[in-house]
C-alpha positions as a LaTeX table, in Angstrom:
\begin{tabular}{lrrr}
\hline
Residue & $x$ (\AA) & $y$ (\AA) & $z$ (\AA) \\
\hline
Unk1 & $-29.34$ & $-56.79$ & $-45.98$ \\
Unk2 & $-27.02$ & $-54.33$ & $-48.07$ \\
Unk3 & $-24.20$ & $-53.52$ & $-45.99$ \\
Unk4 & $-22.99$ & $-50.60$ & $-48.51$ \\
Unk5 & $-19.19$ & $-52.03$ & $-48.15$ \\
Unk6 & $-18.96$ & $-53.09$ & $-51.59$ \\
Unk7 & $-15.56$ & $-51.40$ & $-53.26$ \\
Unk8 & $-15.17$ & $-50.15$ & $-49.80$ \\
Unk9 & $-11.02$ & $-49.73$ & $-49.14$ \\
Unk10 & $-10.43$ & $-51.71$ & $-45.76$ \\
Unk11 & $-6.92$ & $-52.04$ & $-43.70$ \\
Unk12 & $-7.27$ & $-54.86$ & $-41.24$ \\
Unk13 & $-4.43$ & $-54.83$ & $-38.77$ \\
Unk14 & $-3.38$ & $-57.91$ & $-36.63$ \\
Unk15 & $-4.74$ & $-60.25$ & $-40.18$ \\
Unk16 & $-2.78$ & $-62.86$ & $-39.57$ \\
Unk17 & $-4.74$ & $-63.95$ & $-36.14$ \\
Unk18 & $-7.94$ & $-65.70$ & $-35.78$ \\
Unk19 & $-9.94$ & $-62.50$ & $-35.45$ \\
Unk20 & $-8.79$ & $-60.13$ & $-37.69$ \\
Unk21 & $-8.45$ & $-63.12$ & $-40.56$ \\
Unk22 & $-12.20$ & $-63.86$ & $-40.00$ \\
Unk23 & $-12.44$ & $-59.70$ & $-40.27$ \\
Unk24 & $-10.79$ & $-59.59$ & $-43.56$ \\
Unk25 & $-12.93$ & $-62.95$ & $-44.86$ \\
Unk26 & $-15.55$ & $-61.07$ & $-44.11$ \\
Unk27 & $-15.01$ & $-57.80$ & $-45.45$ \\
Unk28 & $-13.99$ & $-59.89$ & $-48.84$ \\
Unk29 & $-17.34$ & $-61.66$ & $-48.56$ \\
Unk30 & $-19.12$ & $-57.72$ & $-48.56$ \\
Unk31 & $-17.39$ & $-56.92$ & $-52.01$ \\
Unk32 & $-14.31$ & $-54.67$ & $-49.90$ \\
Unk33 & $-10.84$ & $-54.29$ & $-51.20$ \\
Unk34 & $-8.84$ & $-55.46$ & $-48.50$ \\
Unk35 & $-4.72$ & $-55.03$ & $-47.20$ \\
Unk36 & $-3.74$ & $-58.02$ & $-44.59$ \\
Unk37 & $-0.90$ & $-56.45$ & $-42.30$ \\
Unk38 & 0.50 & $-59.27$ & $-40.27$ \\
Unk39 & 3.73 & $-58.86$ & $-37.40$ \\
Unk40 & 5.04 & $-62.45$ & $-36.63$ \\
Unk41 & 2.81 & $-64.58$ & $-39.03$ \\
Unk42 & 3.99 & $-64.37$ & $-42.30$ \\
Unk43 & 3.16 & $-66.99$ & $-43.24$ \\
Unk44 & $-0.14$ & $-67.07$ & $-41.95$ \\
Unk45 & $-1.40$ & $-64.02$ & $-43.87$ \\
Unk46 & 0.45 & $-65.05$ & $-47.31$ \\
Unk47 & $-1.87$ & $-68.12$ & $-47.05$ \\
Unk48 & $-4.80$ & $-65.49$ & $-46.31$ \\
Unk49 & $-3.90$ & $-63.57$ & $-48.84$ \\
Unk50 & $-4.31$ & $-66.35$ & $-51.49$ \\
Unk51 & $-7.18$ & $-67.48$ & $-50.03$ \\
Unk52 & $-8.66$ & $-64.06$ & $-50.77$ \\
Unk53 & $-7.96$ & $-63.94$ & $-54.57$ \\
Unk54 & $-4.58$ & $-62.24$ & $-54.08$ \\
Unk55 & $-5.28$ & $-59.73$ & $-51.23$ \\
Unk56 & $-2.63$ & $-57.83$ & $-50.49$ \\
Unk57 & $-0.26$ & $-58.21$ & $-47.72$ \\
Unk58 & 1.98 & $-55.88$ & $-45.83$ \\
Unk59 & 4.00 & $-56.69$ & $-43.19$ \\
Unk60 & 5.30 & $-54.45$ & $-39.68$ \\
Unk61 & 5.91 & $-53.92$ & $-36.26$ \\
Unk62 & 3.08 & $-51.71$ & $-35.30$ \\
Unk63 & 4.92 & $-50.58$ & $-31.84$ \\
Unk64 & 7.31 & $-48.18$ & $-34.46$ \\
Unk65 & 5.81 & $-45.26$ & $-36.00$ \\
Unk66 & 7.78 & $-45.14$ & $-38.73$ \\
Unk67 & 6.39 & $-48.89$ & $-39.33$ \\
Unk68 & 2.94 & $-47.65$ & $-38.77$ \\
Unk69 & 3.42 & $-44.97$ & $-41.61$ \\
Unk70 & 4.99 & $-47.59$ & $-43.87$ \\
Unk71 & 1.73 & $-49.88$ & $-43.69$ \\
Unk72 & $-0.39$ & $-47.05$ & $-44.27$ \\
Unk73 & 1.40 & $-45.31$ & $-47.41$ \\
Unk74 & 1.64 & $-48.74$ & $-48.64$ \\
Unk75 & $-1.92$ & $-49.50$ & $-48.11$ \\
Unk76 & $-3.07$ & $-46.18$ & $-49.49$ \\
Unk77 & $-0.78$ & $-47.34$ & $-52.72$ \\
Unk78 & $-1.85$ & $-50.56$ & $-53.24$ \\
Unk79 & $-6.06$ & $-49.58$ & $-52.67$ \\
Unk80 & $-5.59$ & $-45.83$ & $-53.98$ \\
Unk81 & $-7.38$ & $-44.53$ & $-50.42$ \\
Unk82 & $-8.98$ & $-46.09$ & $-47.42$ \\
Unk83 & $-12.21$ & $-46.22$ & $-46.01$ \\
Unk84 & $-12.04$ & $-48.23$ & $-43.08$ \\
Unk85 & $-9.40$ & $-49.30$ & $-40.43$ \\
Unk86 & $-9.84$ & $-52.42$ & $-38.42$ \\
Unk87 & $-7.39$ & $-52.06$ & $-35.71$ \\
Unk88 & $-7.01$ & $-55.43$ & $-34.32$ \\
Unk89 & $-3.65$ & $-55.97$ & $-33.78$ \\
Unk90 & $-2.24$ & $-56.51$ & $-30.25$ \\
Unk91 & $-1.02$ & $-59.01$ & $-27.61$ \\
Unk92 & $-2.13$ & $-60.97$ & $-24.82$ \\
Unk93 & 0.52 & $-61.39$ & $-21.90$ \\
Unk94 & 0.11 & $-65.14$ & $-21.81$ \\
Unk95 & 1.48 & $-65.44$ & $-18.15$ \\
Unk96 & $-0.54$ & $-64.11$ & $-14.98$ \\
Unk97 & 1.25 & $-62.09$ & $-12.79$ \\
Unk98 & $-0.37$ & $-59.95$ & $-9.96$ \\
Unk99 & 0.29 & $-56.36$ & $-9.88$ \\
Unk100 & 2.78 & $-56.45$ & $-7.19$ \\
Unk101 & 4.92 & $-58.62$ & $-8.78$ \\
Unk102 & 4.50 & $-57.06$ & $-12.14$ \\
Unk103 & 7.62 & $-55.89$ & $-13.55$ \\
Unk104 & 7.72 & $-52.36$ & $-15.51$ \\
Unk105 & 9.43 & $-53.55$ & $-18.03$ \\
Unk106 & 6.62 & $-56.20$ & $-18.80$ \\
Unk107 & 3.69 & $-53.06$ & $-18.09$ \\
Unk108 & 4.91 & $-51.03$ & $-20.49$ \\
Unk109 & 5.92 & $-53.19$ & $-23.24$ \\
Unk110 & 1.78 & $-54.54$ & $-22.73$ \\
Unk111 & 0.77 & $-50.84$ & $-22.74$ \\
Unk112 & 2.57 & $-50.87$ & $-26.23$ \\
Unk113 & 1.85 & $-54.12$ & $-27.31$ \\
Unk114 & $-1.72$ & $-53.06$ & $-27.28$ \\
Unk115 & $-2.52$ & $-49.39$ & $-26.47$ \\
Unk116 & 0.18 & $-47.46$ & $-27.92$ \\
Unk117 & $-0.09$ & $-49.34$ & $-31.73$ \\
Unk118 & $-3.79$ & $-48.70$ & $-31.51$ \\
Unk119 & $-2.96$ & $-44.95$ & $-30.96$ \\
Unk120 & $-0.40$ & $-45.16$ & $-33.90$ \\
Unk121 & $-2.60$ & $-47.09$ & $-35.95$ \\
Unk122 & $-5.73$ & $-44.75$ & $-35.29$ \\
Unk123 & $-3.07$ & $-41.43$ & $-35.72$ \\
Unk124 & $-2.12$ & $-42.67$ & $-39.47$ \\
Unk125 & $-6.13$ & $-43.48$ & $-40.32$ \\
Unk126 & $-7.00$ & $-39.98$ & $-39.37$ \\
Unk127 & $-4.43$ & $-38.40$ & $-41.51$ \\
Unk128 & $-6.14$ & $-40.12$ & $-44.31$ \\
Unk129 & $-9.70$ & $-38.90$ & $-42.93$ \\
Unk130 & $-8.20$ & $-35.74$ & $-43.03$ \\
Unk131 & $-7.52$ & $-35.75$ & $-46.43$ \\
Unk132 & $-10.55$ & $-37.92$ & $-47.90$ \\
Unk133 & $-13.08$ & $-36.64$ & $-45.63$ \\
Unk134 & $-14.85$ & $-39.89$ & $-44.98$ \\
Unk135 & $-14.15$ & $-42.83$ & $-43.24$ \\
Unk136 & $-14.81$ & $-45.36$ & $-40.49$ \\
Unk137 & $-13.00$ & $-46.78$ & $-37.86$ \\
Unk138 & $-13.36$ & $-50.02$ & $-35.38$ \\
Unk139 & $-11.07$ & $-51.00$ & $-32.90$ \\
Unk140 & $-10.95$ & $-54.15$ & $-30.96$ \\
Unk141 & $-10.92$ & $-54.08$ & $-26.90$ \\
Unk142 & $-11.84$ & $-56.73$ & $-24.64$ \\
Unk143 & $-13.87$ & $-57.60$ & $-21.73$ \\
Unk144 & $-11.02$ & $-57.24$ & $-19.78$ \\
Unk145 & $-11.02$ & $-53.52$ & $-20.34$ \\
Unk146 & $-14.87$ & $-54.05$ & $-18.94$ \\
Unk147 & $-14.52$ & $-55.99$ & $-16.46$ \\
Unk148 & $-10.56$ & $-56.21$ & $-15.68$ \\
Unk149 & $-8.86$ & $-59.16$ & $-15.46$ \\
Unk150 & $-6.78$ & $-60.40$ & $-12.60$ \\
Unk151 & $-3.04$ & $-61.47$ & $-13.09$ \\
Unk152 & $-3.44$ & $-59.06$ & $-16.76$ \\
Unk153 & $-3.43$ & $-55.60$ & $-15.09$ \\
Unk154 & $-1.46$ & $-54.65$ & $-17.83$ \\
Unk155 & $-3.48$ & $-55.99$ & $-20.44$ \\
Unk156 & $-7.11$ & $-55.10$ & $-18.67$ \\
Unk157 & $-5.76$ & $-51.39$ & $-18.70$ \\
Unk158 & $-4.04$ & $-51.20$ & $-22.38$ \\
Unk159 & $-7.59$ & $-52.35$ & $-23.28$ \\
Unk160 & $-9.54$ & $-49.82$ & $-21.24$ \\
Unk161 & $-8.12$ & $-47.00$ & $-22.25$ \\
Unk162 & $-8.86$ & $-47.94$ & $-25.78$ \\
Unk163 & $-12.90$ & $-48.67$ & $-24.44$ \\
Unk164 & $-13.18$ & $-45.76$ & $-22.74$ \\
Unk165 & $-11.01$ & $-42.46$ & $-23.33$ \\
Unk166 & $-9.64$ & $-43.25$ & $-26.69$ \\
Unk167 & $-12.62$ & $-44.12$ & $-28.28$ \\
Unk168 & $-15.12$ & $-41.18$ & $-26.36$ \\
Unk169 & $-12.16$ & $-38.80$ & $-28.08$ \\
Unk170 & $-11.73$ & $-39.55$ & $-31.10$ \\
Unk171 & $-15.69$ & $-39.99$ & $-31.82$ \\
Unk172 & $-15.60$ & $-36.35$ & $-31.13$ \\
Unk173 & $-12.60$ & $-35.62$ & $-32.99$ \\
Unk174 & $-13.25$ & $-37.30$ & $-35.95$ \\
Unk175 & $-16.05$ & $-34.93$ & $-37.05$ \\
Unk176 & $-13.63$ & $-32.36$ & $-37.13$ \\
Unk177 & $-12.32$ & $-33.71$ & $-40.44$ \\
Unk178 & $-15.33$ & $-36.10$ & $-41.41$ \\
Unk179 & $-18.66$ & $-34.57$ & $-40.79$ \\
Unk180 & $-19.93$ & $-38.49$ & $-40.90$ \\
Unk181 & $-16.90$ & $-40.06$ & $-39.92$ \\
Unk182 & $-17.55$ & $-42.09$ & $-37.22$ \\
Unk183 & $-15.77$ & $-44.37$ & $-34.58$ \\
Unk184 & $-16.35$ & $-47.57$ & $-32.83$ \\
Unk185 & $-15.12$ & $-50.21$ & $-30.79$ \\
Unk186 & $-16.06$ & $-54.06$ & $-30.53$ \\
Unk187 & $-15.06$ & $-56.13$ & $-27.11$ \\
Unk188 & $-14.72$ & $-59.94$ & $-27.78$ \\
Unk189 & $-14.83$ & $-62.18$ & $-24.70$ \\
Unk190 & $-13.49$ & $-65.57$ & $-24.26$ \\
Unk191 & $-13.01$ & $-66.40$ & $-28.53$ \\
Unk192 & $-11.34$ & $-69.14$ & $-30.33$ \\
Unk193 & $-8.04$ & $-68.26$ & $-31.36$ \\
Unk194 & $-4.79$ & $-69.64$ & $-32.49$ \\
Unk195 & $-3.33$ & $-68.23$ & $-29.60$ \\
Unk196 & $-6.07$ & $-70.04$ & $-27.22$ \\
Unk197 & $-7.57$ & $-72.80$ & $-29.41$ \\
Unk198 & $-5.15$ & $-75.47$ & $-27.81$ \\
Unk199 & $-6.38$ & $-74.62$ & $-24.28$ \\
Unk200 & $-10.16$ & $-74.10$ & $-25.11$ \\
Unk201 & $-10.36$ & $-77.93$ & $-26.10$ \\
Unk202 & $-10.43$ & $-78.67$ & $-22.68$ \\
Unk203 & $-14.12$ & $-78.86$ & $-21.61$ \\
Unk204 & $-13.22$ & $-77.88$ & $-17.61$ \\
Unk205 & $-11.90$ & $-74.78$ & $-18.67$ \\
Unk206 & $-14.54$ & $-73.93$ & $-21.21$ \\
Unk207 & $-17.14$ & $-74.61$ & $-18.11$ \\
Unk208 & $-15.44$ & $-72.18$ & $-15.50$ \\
Unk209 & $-14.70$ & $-69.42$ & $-18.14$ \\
Unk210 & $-19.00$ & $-69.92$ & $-19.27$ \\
Unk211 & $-20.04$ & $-69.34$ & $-15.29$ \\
Unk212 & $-20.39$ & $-65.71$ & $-15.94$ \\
Unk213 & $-22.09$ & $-65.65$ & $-19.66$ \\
Unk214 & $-25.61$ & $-66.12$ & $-20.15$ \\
Unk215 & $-24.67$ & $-67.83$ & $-23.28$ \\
Unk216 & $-21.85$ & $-70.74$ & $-22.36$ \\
Unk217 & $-20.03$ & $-71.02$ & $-25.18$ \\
Unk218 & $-17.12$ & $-69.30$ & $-26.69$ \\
Unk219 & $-17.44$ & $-67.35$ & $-29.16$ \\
Unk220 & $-15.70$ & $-68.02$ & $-32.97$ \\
Unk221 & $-13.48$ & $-65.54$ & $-34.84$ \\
Unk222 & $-16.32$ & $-65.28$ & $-37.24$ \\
Unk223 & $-18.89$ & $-63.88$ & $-34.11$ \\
Unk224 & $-16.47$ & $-61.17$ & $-33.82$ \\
Unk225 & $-15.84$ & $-59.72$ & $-37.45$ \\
Unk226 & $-19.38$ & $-60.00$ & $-38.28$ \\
Unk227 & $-20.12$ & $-56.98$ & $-35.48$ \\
Unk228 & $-17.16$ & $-54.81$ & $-36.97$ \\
Unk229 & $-18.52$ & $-55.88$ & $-40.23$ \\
Unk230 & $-22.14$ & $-54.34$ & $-39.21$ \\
Unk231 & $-20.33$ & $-51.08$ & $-37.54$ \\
Unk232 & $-18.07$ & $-50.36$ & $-40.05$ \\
Unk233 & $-20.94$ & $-50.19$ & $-42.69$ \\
Unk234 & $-22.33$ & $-46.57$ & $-43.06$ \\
Unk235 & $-25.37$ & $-48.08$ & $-44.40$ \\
Unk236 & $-25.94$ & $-50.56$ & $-41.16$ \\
Unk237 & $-24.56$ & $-48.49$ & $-38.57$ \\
Unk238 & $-24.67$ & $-44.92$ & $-40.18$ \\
Unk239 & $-25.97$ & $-43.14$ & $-36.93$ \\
Unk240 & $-23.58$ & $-45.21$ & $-34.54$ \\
Unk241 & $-20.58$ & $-43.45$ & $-33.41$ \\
Unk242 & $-18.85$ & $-43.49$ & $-29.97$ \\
Unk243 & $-20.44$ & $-47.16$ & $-28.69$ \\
Unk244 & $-19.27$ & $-50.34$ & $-27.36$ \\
Unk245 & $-20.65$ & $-53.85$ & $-28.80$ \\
Unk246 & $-19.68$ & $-56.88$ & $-26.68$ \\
Unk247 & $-19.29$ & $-59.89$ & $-28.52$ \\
Unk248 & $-19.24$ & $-62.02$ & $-24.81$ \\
Unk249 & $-22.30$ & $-64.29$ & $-24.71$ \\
Unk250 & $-23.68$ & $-62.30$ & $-22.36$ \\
Unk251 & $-20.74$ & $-61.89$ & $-19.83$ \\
Unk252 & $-21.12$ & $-60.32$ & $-16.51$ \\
Unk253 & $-18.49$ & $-59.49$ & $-13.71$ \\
Unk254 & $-20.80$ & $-62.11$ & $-11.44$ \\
Unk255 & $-21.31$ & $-65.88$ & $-11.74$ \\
Unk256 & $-24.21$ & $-66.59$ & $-13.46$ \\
Unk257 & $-24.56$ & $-70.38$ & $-13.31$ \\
Unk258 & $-23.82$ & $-72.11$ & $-10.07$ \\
Unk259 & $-22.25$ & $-75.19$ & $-11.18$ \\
Unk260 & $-22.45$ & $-77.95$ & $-8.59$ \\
Unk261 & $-18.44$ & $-79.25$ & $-7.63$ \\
\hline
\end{tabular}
């Protein structure tokens, strides 16, 4: 099926991870023009970049606004305009803490890490809107904004307020600018990672973390980008603004399978 993205001007945030590689592989594959930004892995999206014929790559801190602005005048430069922002970029908390032992420094440097760069990120995009007219935008949350996540209160909220009030916002504020703009959101669940591909080899894990999906397996970066792929598309998705697509196997906050011990 004709996804209408050929030519199409893409910024994929957060490039240099699993997902938002696969995002910018795929976006590649539809016939886009695509910038990688990366943070920490530099090398990471340089290889990406050559991979993809030369992409362009533009590195920054996307907690700084003044960083944020960089990547997008930059982006704007090398593409001559955007069409669609992926914003993936963010950060799991990799140790679990419950909330009363949760330190505020570590809350709001998650909140940042993952909530405020989405807001920066999104800001910048709409600026462009603004002045183009068009444009589409797809954020990444998480089934912990869905379902929360114990020990990652931090983390589960960053990610719900990005779900829920961010996104039912700026679906509505968008059209102010963009009579079709339109924006969306995709949840991945339990996905293979760099940052998680060294503890999903182990087959115990991978069977408690299934118990409540339908579908017990995890999912690969490639499930993911596929679904921003389709949403960011105004020929797929063209009538789909405001909505939620969980790339989870089926999760539920309940056990489905009752393993026996």
């Amino acid at each position: 099926m004709e996804t209408g993205l050929a030519g199409k001007r893409v910024l994929v945030t957060g490039a240099s991870g699993g997902i938002g590689g696969a995002c910018a592989r795929e976006f590649v594959g539809e016939g886009s023009r695509v910038v990688i930004h990366y943070h920490e892995g530099r090398e990471r999206a340089e290889a990406l970049g050559r991979e993809l014929g030369g992409a362009p790559i533009v590195g920054g801190d996307l907690r700084d606004e003044d960083a944020v602005d960089e990547l997008f005048r930059r982006s704007v430069d090398e593409l001559s305009g955007l069409d669609v922002c992926v914003a993936v970029a963010g950060k799991w908390p990799e140790e679990d803490v419950p909330l009363w032992e949760l330190p505020l420094e570590r809350w709001e440097a998650t909140l940042r890490a993952n909530l405020t760069i989405t807001y920066l990120t999104a800001r910048a995009f709409l600026r462009e809107v603004e002045r183009n007219g068009h444009g589409s935008l797809v954020m990444i949350g998480s089934t912990a904004g869905l379902f929360g996540e114990a020990g990652h209160a931090d983390y589960a909220t960053a990610k719900s307020a990005i779900v829920h009030g961010l996104l039912l916002s700026l679906k509505n504020e968008i059209v102010r600018v963009a009579p079709r703009g339109r924006v969306n959101v995709v949840c991945p669940g339990w996905t293979e990672s760099p940052m998680t591909r060294t503890t999903l080899t182990d087959p115990e894990l991978v069977r408690r973390v299934t118990r409540t999906m339908a579908l017990r397996k995890v999912a690969r970066p490639e499930d993911v980008a596929r679904q921003v792929v389709v949403l960011a598309s105004d020929e797929l998705s063209g009538h789909v603004t405001g909505q939620v697509v969980t790339v989870a196997g089926g999760m539920e906050g309940r056990l489905l399978h009752h393993d026996p011990k």
